[in-house]
Phi, psi and omega in degrees: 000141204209184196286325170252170163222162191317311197313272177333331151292326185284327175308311249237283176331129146353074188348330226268331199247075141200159186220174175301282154255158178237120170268028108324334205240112198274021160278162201255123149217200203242125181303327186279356188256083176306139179056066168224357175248133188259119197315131194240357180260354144303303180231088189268158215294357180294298177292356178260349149308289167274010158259354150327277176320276182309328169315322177252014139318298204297331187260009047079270162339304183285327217246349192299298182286006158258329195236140165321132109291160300349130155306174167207163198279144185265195126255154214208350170192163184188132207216177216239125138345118191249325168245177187265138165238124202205207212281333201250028192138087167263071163212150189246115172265087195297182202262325195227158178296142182243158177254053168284151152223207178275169177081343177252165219277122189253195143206165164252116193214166177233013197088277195293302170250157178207147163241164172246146189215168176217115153328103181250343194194131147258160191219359149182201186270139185079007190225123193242155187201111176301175160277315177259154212274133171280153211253328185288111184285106173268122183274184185288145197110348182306139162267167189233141196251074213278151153211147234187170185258167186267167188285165018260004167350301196281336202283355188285286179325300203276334166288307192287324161333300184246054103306327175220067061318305153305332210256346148324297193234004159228317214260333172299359185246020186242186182209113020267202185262010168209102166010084168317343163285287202292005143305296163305302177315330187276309157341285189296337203276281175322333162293337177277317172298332168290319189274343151286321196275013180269331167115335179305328179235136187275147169235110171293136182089008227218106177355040232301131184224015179244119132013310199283339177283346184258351183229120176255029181259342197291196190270334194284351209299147153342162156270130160273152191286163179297130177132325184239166205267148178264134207212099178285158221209140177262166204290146171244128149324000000 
């Protein structure tokens, strides 16, 4: 588990590295919704973990002097069981509409017991379907728990990821060898990753350990974008 999860590598990736369906995979879709699976027998769920993986080294790399590394993961929502889930329903009906979607990572706990899931579907409002099947008959009142890395964390991992995975295994067997989508995919990563270390964007919940986030008078401050004046200051304890 790395900062995004495969379901997101697939969103993101090229029709060229999808198909239609994975008859490996016992979740329910709609057949017709060409290029929404990823040929796994090209990009099987390994490689695509480790390119997970080097993706959030790389981004590690950029955030380690502003932020505690590695992240963890929060929780950012939480909503309450409305039925029960047992032999006659496994789909999770919550009590009030939610921003759950397919790819995000939930838990189901009753206090005593809890499973982790992946979001595979909504199927109406307030009503959800894992890729695996839940095993606990949780009854109604449980809580259900979205949890996540905080953003744009993920949407950075999942660009840089299936950017050099497409540029891997589709634009390296073309000419040229690197993409104009991995180009773009790279692009959109890198604008996010500037607007954290520029200071335009926060990463919430997530330890702070560099001096320049808390004072913007000290000498050391973000670089500002062009157009505002930098008004240097001697440093205050």
């Amino acid at each position: 588990m790395g900062y995004c999860t495969t379901t997101e590598i697939d969103r993101v990736l090229a029709q060229s590295l999808t198909s239609a369906t994975n008859a490996s995979s016992q979740a329910r879709r709609n057949l017709l919704q060409i290029g929404s699976v990823r040929d796994k027998n090209t990009i099987p769920d390994s490689v695509v973990d480790q390119y997970i993986q080097w993706a959030g080294q790389e981004i590690d790399s950029h955030f380690s002097e502003l932020y505690k590394t590695p992240l963890c993961e929060l929780s950012d929502f939480e909503g309450i069981l409305q039925s029960d889930i047992g032999e006659y329903n496994d789909y999770i009906v919550l009590e009030r509409n939610c921003p759950l979607t397919t790819g995000d990572i939930i838990i189901i706990t009753d206090g005593e017991e809890e499973e982790r899931h992946e979001i595979d579907d909504s199927v109406g409002d307030g009503i959800f379907s894992t890729v695996e099947t839940i095993i606990y008959p949780f009854e109604a009142g449980s809580r259900v728990i979205r949890v996540k890395y905080p953003d744009p964390i993920p949407f950075i991992c999942s660009r840089l990821a299936a950017a050099n995975i497409y540029d891997k295994y589709f634009a390296a067997q073309v000419s040229p060898s690197i993409s104009d989508y991995g180009k773009s995919l790279r692009k959109q990563a890198r604008q996010k990753i500037n607007d954290i270390m520029n200071g335009r964007s926060i990463l919430h919940g997530v330890h702070r350990i560099g001096r320049r986030l808390f004072d913007p008078t000290i000498t050391d401050q973000y670089g500002l974008p062009q157009g505002d004046s930098h008004r240097d200051t001697d440093e205050v304890d």
